[in-house]
C-alpha positions in Angstrom: -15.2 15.8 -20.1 -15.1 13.1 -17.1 -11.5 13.1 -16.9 -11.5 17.6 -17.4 -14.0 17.6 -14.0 -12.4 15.1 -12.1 -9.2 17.0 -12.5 -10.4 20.3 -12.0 -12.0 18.8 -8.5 -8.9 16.9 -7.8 -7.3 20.8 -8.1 -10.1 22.2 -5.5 -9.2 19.7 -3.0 -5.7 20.4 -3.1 -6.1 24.1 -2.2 -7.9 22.9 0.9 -6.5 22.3 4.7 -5.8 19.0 5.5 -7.6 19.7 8.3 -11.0 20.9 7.1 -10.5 17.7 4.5 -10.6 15.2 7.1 -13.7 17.2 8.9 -15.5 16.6 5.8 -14.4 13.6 5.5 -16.7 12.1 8.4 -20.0 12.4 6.6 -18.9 11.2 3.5 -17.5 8.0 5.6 -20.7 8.0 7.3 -22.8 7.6 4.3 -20.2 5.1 2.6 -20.9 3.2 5.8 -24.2 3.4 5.5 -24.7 2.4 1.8 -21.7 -0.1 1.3 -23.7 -3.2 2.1 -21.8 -5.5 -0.1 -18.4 -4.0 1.0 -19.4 -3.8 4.5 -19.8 -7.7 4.6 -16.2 -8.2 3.0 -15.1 -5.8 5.6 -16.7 -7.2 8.6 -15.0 -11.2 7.2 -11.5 -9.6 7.1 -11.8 -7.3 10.7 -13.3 -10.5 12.5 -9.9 -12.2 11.5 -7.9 -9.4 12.5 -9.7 -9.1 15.7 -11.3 -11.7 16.9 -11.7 -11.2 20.4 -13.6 -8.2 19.6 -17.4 -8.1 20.1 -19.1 -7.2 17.1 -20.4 -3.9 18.2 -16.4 -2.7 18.8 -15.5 -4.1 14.9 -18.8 -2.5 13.7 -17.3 1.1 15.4 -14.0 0.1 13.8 -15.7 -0.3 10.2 -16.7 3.3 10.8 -13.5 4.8 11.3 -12.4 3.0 8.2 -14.6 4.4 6.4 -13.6 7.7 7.2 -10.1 6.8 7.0 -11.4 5.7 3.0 -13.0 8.9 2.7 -9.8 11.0 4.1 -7.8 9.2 1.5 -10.3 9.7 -1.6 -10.2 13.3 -0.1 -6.1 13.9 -0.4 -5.9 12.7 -4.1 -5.3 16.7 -4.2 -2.2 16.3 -2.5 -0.9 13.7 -4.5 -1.1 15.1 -7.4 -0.6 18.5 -7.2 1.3 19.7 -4.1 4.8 21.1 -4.6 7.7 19.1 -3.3 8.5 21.0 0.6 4.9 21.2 1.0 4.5 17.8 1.1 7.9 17.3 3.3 6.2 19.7 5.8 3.3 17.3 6.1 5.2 14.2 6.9 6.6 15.5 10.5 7.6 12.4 11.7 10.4 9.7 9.9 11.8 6.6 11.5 13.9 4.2 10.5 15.6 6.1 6.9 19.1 5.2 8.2 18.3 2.0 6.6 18.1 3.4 3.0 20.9 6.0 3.9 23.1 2.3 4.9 22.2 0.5 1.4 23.4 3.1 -0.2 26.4 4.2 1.6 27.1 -0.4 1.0 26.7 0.6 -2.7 23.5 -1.8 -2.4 20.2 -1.4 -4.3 17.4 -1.8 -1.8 13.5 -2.9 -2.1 10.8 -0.7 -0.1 8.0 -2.7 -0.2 4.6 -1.8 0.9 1.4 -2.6 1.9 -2.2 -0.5 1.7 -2.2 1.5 4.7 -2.2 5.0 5.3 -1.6 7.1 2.7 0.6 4.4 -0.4 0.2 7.3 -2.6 2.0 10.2 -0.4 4.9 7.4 0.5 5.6 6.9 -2.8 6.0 10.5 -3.7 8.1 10.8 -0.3 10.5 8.8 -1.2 10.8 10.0 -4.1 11.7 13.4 -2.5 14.7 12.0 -0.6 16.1 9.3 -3.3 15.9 8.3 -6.6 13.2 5.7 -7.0 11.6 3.4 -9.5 8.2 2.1 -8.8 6.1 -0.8 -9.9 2.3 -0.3 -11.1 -0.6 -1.6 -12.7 -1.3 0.6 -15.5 -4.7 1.5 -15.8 -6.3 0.4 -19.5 -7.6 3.9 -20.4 -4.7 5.7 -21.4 -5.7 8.9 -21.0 -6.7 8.3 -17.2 -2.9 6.2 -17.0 -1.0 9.2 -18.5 -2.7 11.6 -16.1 -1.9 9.6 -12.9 1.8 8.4 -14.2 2.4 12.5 -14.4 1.6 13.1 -10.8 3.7 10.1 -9.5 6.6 10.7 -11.4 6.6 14.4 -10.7 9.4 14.1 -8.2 11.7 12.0 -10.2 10.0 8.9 -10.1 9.9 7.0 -12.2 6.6 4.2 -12.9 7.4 0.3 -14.4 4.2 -0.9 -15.4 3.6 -4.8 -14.4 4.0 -7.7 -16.9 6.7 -9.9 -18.2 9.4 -6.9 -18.9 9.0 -5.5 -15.6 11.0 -8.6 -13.9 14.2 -7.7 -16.4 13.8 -4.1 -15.3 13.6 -4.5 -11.9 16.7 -6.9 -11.9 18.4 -4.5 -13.8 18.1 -1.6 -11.5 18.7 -3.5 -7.9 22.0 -5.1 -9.2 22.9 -1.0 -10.0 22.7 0.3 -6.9 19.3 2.1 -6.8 15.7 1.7 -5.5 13.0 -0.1 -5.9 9.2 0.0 -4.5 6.5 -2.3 -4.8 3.4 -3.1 -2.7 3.3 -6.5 -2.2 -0.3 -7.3 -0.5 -2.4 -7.5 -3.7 -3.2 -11.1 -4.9 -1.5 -12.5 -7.5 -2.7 -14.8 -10.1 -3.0 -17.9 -9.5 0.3 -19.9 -10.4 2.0 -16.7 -9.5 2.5 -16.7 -5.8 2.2 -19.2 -2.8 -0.1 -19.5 -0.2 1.1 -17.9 3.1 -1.2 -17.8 6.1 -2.5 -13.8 6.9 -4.1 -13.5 9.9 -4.4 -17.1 10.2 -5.8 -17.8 6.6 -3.8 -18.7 4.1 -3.6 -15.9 1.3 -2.2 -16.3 -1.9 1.0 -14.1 -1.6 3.3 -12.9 -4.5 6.8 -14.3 -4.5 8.4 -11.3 -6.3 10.1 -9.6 -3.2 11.5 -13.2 -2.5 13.3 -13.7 -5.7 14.1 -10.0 -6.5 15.7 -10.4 -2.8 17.5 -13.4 -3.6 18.3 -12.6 -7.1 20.3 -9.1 -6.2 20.9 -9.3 -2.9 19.6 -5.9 -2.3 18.3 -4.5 1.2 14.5 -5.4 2.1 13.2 -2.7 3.4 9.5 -2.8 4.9 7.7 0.8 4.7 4.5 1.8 5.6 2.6 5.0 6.6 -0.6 6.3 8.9 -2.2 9.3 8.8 -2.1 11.8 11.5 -4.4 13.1 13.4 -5.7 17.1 13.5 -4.5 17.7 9.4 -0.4 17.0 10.8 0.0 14.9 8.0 1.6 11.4 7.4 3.9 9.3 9.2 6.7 7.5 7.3 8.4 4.1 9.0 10.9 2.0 7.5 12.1 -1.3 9.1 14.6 -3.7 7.7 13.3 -7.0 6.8 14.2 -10.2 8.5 16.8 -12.2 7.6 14.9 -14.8 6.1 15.0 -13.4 2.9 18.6 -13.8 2.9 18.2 -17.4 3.8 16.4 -20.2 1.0 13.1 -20.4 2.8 10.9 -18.8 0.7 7.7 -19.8 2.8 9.8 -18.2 5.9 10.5 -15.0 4.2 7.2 -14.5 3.3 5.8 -15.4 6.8 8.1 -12.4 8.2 6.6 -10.3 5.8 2.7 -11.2 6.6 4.1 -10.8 10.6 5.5 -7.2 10.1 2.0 -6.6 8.0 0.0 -7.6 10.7 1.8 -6.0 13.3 1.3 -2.5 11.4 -2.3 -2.9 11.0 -3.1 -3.7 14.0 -0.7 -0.3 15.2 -3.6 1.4 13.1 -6.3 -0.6 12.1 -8.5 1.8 10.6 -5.9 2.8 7.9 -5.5 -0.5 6.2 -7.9 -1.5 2.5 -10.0 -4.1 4.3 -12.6 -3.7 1.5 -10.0 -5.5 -0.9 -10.7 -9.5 -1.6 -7.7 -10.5 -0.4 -8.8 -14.4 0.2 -11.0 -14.5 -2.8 -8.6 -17.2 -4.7 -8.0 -20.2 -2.2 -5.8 -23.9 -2.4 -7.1 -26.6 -4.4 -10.3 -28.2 -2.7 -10.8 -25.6 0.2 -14.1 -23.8 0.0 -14.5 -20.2 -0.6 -13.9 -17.8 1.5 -16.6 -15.1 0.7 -19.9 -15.6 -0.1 -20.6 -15.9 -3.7 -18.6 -17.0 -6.8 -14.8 -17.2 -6.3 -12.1 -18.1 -8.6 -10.1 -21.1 -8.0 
């Protein structure tokens, strides 16, 4: 019954202008402002990182607009499940940097788009999608029912989901050293084991080493993606840069540094886009102290 309503709201919302969605989408950011206490405090850690010559009334306004930005995003789930395909290409005016996929290809060279939480993840997935043949990694959610539903509105434009775990690695291997494409985001935490620290705005921030050995392993194209919402219901903007070369070289820490660079150069570009409610810090080296307040894992 849960799952019927949600998806017969999600169906409402997808009839509606972008426009009027992000209208409403200020007093529902307003009151997640004003009742995210807990959130709010993880927030405020990660924006006085991020800007830190900010007085604390400026990252207080900026929490605002993220929350707005959060609410415009929990407002488009219509979109991303249930627009047709040129509907959504007529909502993402404005593309830079494709020649770099069109160039992998034309080498006969899989390539790696790897993302971050900004802007709309979701809508640059199904993008993509649109203009090339993709695969996609994702944590599968553990009710099924709620995992089929989503997997159907990702893969509706051809592409196609690899859930996480120990096949995915074979999979992903298989299908860079075949020519084709790949997406991941790559600024979620990893387990512990399964990454290496890498400072992030000065912190270091356990970062997965998948897109480093993928990149090594293949010797496919790196190519950095990301998107921001537009003002006025225009849309989405796409951008694609190539990575640096250090993920051609065998610096793994250096690879991973460019990454965490180009990361925070695009937040900063549009700071009120980016997931700043996610614990990114919450697993730290051996003997440092926590980062939030609290229990964290070690």
């Amino acid at each position: 019954m849960k799952i019927a309503l949600a998806e017969f709201l999600i169906r409402c919302l997808a009839l509606v202008p972008l426009a009027w969605l992000q209208q409403c989408a200020r007093p529902l950011g307003a009151l997640a402002n004003r009742l995210a206490g807990r959130k709010n405090r993880i927030i405020d850690q990660h924006l006085a990182l991020a800007c830190p010559d900010w007085p604390t009334d400026k990252r207080q306004w900026l929490r605002r607009r993220h929350w707005h930005q959060m609410a415009c995003l929990a407002l488009e789930t219509g979109a991303v499940w249930h627009w047709p395909a040129q509907k959504l290409l007529d909502h993402v005016p404005s593309v830079t940097g494709w020649q770099h996929v069109e160039q992998a290809q034309a080498q006969g060279r899989g390539f790696l788009m790897v993302g971050a939480h900004m802007g709309n993840w979701e809508i640059l997935s199904l993008y993509a999608s649109l203009r090339q043949p993709m695969a996609y990694l994702y944590k599968a959610p553990r009710d099924p029912a709620v995992d089929q539903r989503i997997t159907a509105s990702r893969q509706r434009f051809g592409g196609e989901l690899i859930a996480s775990g120990s096949p995915a690695m074979r999979e992903l291997l298989r299908r860079l050293r075949q020519g084709q494409g790949v997406g991941l985001l790559a600024d979620q935490q990893p387990k512990q084991g399964e990454g290496r620290f890498i400072p992030l705005f000065g912190v270091p921030a356990l970062t997965m080493t998948l897109v480093y050995r993928l990149a090594q392993r293949t010797g496919c194209a790196v190519l950095l993606t990301s998107s921001h919402r537009l003002p006025s219901g225009q849309g989405w903007a796409v951008e694609v840069d190539p990575a640096s070369d250090a993920f051609r070289e065998q610096d793994e820490a250096a690879a991973l540094a460019s990454y965490h660079a180009w990361l925070e150069e695009k937040i900063r570009a549009h700071p009120a886009q980016y997931l700043w409610s996610y614990k990114r810090f919450s697993l730290r080296p051996a003997g440092e102290a926590p980062f939030y307040a609290g229990r964290n894992r070690q």
